[in-house]
C-alpha positions in Angstrom: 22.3 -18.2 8.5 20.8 -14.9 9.3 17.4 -14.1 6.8 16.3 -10.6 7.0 12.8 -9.7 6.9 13.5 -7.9 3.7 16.4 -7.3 1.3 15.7 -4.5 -1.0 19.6 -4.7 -2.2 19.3 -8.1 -4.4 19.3 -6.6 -8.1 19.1 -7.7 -11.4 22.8 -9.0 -12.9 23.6 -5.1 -14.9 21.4 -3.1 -12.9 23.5 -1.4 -11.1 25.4 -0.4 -13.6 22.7 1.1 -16.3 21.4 2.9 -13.0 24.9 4.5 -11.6 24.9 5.1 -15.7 22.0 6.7 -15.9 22.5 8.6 -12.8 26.0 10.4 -14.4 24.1 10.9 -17.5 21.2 12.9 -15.7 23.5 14.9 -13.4 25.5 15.9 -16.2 22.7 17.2 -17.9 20.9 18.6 -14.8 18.0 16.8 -15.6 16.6 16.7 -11.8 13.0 17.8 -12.3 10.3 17.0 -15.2 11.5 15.6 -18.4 11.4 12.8 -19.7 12.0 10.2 -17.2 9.3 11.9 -15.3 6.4 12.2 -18.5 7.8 8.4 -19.8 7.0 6.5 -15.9 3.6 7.8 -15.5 3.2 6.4 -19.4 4.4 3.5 -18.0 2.3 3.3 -14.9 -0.9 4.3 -16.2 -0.1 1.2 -18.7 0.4 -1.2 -15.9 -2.7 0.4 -14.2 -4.5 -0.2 -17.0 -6.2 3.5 -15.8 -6.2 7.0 -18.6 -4.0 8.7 -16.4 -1.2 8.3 -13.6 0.3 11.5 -11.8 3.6 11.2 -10.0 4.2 13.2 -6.7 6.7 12.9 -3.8 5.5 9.9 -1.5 2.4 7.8 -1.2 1.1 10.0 1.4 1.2 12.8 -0.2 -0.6 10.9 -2.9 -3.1 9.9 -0.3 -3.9 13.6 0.3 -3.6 14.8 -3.4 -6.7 12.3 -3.9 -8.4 13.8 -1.2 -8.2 17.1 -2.4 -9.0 16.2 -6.1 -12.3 15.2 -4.8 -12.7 18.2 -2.7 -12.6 17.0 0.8 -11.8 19.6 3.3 -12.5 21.6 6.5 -15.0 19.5 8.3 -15.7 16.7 5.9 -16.4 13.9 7.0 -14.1 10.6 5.9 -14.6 7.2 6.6 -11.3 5.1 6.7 -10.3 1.4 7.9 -9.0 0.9 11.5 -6.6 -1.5 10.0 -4.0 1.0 7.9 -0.7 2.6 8.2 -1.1 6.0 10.1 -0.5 7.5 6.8 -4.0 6.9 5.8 -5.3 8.6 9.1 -3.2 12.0 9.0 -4.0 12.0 5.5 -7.3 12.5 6.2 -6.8 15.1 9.0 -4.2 17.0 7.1 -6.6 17.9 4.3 -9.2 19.3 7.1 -11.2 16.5 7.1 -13.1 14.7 10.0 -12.0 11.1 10.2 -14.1 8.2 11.0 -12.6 4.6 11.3 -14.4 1.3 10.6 -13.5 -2.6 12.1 -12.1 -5.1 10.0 -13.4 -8.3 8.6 -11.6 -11.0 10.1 -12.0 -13.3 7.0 -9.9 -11.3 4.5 -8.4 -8.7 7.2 -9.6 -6.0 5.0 -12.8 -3.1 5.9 -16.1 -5.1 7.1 -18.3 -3.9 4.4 -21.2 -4.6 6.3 -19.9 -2.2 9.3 -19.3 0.1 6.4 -22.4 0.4 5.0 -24.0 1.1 8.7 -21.4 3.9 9.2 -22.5 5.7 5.6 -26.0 5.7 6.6 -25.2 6.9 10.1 -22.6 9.4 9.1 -23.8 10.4 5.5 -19.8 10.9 5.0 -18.1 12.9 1.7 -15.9 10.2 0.7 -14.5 7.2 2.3 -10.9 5.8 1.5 -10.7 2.0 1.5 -6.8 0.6 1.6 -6.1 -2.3 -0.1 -3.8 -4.3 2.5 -1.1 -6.8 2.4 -1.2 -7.2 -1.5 -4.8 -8.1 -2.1 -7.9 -6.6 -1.4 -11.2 -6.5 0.1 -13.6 -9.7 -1.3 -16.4 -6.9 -2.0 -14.6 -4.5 -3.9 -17.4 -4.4 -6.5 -20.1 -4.2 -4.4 -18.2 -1.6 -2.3 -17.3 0.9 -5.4 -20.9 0.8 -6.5 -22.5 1.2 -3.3 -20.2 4.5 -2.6 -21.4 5.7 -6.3 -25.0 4.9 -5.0 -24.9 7.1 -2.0 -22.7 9.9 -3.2 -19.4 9.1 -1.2 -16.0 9.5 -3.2 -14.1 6.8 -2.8 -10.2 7.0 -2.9 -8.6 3.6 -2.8 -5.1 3.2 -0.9 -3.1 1.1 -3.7 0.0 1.5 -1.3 0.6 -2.0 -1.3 -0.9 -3.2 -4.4 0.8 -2.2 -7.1 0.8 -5.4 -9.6 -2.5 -6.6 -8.2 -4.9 -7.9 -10.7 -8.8 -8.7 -9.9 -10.6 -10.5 -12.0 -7.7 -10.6 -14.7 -7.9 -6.7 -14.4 -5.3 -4.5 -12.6 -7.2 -3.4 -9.1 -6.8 0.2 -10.0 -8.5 -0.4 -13.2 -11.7 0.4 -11.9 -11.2 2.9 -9.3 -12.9 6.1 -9.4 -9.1 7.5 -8.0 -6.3 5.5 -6.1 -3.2 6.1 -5.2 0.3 3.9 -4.5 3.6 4.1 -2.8 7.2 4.0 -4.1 8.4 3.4 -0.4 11.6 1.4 -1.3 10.4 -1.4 0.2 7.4 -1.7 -1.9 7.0 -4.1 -4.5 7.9 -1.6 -6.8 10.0 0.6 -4.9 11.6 3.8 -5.9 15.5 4.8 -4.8 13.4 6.9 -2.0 10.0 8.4 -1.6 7.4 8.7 -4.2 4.0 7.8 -5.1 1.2 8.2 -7.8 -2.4 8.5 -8.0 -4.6 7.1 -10.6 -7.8 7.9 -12.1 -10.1 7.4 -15.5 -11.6 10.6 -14.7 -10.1 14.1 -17.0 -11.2 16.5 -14.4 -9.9 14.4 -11.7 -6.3 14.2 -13.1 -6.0 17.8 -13.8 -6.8 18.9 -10.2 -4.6 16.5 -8.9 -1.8 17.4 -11.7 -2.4 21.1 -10.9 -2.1 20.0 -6.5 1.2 18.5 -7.3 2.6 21.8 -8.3 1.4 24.3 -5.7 -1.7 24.4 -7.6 -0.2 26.0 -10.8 -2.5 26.8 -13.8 0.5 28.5 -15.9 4.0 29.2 -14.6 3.1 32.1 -11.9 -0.5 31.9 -12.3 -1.9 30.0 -9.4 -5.9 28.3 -9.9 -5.4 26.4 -6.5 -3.5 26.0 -3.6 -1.0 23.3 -3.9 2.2 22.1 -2.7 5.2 21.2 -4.1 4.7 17.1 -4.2 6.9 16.8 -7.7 8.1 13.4 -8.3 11.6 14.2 -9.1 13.8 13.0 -12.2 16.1 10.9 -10.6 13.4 8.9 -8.8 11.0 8.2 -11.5 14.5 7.1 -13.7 15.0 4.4 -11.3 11.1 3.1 -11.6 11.7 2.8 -15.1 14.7 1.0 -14.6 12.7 -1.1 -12.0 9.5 -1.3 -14.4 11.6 -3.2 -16.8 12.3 -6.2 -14.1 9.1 -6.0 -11.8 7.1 -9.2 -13.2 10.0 -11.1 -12.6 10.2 -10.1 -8.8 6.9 -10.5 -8.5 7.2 -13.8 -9.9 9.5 -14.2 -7.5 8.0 -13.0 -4.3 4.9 -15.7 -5.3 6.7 -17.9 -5.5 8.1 -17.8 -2.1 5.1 -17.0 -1.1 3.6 -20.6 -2.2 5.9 -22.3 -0.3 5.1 -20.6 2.8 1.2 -21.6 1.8 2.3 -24.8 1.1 4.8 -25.3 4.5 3.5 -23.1 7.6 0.3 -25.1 7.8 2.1 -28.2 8.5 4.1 -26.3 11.2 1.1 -25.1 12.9 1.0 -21.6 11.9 -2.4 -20.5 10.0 -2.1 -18.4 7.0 -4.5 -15.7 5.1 -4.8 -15.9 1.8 -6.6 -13.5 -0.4 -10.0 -13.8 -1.5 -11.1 -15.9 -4.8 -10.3 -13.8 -8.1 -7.4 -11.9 -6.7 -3.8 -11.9 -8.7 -1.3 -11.1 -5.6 1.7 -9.5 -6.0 3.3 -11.4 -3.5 4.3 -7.9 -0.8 3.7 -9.6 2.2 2.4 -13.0 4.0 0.5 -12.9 6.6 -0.3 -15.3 9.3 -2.5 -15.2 12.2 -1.1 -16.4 15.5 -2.3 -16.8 19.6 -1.5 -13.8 20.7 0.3 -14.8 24.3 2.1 -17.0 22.0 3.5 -14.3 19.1 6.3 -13.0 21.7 7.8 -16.5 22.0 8.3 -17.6 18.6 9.0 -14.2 17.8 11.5 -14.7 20.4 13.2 -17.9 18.4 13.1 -15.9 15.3 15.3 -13.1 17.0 17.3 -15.6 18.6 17.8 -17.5 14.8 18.6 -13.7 13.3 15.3 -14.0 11.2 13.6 -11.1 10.5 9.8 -10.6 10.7 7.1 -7.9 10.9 3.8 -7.4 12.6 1.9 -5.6 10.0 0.0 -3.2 11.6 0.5 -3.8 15.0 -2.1 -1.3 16.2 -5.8 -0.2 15.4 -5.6 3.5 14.2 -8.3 4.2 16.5 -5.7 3.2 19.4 -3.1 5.4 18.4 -2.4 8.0 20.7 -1.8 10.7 17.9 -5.7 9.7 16.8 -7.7 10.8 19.6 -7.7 14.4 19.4 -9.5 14.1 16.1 -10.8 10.6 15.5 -14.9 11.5 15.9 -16.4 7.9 15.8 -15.1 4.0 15.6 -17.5 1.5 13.6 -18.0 -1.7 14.4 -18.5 -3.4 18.2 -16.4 -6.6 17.3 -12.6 -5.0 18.2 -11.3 -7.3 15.2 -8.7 -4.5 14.4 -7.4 -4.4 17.7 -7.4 -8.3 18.1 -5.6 -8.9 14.3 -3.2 -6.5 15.5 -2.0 -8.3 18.2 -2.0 -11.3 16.4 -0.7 -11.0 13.1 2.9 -11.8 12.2 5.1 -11.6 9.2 8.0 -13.9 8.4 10.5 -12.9 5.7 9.3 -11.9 2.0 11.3 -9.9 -0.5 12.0 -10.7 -4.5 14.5 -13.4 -5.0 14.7 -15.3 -1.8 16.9 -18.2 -1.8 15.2 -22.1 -0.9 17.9 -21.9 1.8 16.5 -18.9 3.0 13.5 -20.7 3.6 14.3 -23.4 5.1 16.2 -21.3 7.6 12.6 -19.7 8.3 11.2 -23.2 8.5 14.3 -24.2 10.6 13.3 -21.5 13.3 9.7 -22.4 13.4 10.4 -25.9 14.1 13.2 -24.8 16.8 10.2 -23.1 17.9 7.8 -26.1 18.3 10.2 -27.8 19.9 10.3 -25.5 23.3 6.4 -26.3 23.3 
């Protein structure tokens, strides 16, 4: 039996049809931008954030750069940003004006080294730094990083792309975030019927900047205070997040639970697994497991050979990619753990409401694996 790596199809019994409902309903009324779908998700985010305010706008990298901006990064600032990311965290940076600066990864919890960070702030003396929080967790010194970026003057913009659901501490991880953003990639936890993202923030003057970015900077209708883009979060998209808002503990109840069982299992099959650091709530996005590099390509291999799916997630240091080097200024950090994860790290199936038999299909395929050894 064939397992994808994910399945983004497997909906609630009736959801479907309140969505293709609500869909007739909104198109009859041309409801396709603003409204009430729109003004009722980010209620419903910022509750789930537990933050004053959420903003919707087009996609999460867009969010990324809407943060940026709110906190006034541009031509020539400096940025620090983790060499372990999505690429989107990198342009973002670049696409706002500002210089970026990547720093190596802690191979304990795969997340920035805090200790390589705090060298590169008192070498670069940056304007903000953006920390991403990776793989449905995040970075063991989250406290200790926030306050010592308010300490030295940096801005930091957290990268919630993959964290939505994430508590710390009993407290949603964006709680506490001077701004973050998040993705509604469809294959996100919470995942949208196609792009969109949010930002978050505590902060009044924050949330009006970004609120006024969104909307190519707009301060009344043809009066213009900044200059913005058009990142709206349409109707139709934010409709189908409420929809989804309605089911999302129980898929995340779900993907945990799978996820358990692969804690439980892949040790026993001799594949080591990261889990997140101590007082983190995952949301159960992705597992991840570290494997011998000149060993990856042949279970990989089996996997294909089963029709399981799998990911390698990030396959590349950002500092590696060939689109970085006309701008990347400096990398942190002398241990190359970014580029070493990379080539190391590998995914097995994870989506909400995976079957047992799913699993053991995974399991099956390791084992078929061990087997040519």
């Amino acid at each position: 039996m064939a397992v994808p790596f994910i399945d983004i199809k497997r909906f609630e019994p009736g959801f479907l049809d309140t969505w293709n409902e609500k869909v007739k309903s909104m198109s009859v009324n041309a409801q396709f931008i603003g409204g009430n779908e729109v003004t009722d998700l980010e209620t419903n985010l910022a509750t789930w954030a537990e933050t004053k305010y959420a903003i919707g706008c087009a996609n999460g990298t867009d969010a990324l750069q809407l943060a940026l901006r709110a906190v006034g990064v541009g031509r020539g600032d400096k940025v620090l940003l983790p060499d372990s990311t999505f690429w989107a965290t990198f342009e973002a940076v670049v696409n706002v004006g500002g210089d970026p600066y990547t720093v190596d990864t802690n191979p304990i919890d795969l997340q920035m080294d805090f200790q390589v960070f705090k060298e590169a702030v008192e070498k670069v003396k940056p304007k903000a730094a953006l920390v991403v929080h990776l793989y449905g967790w995040g970075t063991a010194n989250i406290e200790d990083l926030r306050k010592f970026c308010k300490e030295k003057n940096v801005a930091l913009i957290e990268d919630g792309a993959q964290c939505f659901g994430v508590r710390h501490n009993g407290k949603s991880l964006y709680k506490d975030a001077l701004i973050s953003t998040t993705s509604f990639y469809p294959a996100k936890v919470l995942g949208a019927a196609g792009d969109g993202g949010a930002v978050f923030t505590n902060d009044e003057e924050l949330s009006i900047v970004t609120r006024r970015l969104v909307n190519h900077g707009r301060t009344s209708h043809y009066e213009h205070g900044l200059v913005g883009w058009n990142s709206r979060l349409d109707s139709l998209q934010a409709a189908f997040l409420n929809l989804s808002l309605k089911h999302l503990q129980a898929r995340i109840d779900s993907r945990k639970k799978s996820q358990n069982v692969y804690y439980k299992e892949l040790p026993g099959l001799g594949i080591g697994v990261i889990k997140p650091p101590k007082d983190y709530e995952e949301n159960g996005y992705c597992n991840v497991t570290l494997v011998d590099p000149e060993v990856r390509p042949k279970i990989e291999a089996v996997l294909k050979d089963k029709g399981i799916g799998f990911g390698n997630i990030y396959p590349g240091a950002m500092s590696d990619q060939p689109g970085a080097k006309p701008y990347l200024v400096e990398r942190f950090g002398k241990d190359g753990n970014a580029r070493r994860i990379s080539k190391s790290v590998l995914n097995f199936p994870l989506f909400a409401y995976m079957t047992d038999s799913e699993l053991d299909e995974v399991f099956s395929a390791i084992k078929a694996y061990n087997a040519t050894k």
